[in-house]
N, C-alpha and C positions, 0 to 999 in steps of 0.2 A: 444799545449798540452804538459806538460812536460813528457819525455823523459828519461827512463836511458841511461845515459854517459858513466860512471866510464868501464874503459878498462877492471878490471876483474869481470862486473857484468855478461857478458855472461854465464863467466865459474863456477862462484859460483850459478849463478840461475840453471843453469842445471845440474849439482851435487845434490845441494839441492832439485829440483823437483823431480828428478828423487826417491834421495832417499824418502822423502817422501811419495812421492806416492807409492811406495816399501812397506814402513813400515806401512802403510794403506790399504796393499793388495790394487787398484787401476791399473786397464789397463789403459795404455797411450789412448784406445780408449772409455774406459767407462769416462774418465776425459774431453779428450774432446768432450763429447756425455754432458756431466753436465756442462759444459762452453757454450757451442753449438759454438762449434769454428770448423774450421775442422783440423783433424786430423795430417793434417801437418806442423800447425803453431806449435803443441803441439813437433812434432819429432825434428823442427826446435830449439826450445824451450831447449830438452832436447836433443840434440846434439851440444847447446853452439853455433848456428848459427843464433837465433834473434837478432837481435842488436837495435831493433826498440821500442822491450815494453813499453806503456806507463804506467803511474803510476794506472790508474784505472784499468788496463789489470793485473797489476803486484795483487793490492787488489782482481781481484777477482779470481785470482788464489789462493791466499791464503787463500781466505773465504773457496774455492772448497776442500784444501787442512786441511783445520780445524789448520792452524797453521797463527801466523802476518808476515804481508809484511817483514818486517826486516829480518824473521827466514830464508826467500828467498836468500837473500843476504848476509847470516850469512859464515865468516870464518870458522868457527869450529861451525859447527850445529848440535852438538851430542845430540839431545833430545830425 
């Protein structure tokens, strides 16, 4: 199953989730209660300490999230 690699995907997905789901008013526990993941993949996630995501895991964060997989990974994700 393909994998993110890229050494600064850690820190840009957890920047980016984190704020997003900020800007969606969204609990890191209400997000992972609508993923049905548990709770600590989501802190891991957004602590910059997954390293393991794979790409369907990455899509249904972003569907959860109402923005595209890319926006995850985005340098400068000022939307």
């Amino acid at each position: 199953m393909p994998r993110l690699k890229h050494p600064e995907a850690p820190r840009l997905l957890a920047r980016n989730v984190w704020r997003y789901r900020e800007q969606r008013r969204i609990t890191v526990s209400a997000l992972a209660e609508k993923l049905d993941w548990p709770l600590v993949e989501l802190y891991k996630i957004e602590g910059g300490d997954k390293f393991d995501l794979s790409l369907d895991e990455l899509e249904r964060l972003s569907l959860a999230l109402h923005v595209e997989p890319a926006d995850l990974l985005r340098r400068n994700s000022d939307h």
